[in-house]
C-alpha positions in Angstrom: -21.8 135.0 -60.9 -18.4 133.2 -60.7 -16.1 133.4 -63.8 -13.9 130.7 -64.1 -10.7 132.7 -64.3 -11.1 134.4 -60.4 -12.1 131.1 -58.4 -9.8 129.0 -56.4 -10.5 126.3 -54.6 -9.9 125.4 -50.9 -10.5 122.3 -49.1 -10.7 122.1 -45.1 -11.0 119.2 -42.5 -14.5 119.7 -40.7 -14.8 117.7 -37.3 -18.8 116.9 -36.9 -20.0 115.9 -39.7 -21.9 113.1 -39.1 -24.9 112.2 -42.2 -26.4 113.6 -45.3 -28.6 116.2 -43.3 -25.0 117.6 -42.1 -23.8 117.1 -45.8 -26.7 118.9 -47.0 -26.9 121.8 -44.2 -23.1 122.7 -45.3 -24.2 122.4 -48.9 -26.8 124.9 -48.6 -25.5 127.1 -46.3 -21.7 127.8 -48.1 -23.5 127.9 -51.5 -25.5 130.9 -50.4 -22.7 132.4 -49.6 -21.7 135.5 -52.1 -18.7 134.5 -54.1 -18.8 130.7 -53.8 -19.3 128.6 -57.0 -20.0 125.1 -55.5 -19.8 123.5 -52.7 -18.6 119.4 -52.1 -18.8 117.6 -49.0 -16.8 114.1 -48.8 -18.8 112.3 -46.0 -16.0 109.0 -45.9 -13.0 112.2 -45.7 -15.1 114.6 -43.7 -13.3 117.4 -46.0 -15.6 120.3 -47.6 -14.1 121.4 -50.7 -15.6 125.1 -51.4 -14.8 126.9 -54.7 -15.1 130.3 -54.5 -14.1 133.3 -55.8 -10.2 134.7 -55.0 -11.9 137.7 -53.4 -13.6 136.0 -51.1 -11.3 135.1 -47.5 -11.3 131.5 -46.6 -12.1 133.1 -42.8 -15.5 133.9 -44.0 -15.7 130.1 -44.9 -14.3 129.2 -41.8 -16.4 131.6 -39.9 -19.3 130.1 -41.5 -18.8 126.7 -40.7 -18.3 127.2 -36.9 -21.7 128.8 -36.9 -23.3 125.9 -37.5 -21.9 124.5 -35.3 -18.4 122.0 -36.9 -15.1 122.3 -36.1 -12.4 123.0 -38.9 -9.3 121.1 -38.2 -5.6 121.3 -39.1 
């Protein structure tokens, strides 16, 4: 589990999302992920905000996102 002292949160620009079953693929799939605490994805910004814990590299986020298949901008 998380603690609330060691998380961070990052926010990236994902090109490709396009409806709630994107929304909810992204969801599932980043939650899963060991270290990462919750998971928000802003369908009118297209930004994914993902807080995790510090240990955890934004690369594997990144990495993760591009495997399904979106495109992480800027």
């Amino acid at each position: 589990m998380v603690t609330q002292k060691n998380t961070t949160q990052s926010v990236y620009h994902v090109g490709g999302i396009k409806g709630d079953h994107c929304r909810d693929r992204i969801e599932h799939t980043l939650s899963h992920l060991q270290g990462v605490a919750s998971v928000k994805v802003d369908m009118t910004s297209k930004q994914v905000a993902v807080s995790h814990d510090e240990s955890l590299p934004s690369s594997g986020i990144e990495e993760t996102l591009q495997s399904l298949g979106y495109s992480v901008q800027g």
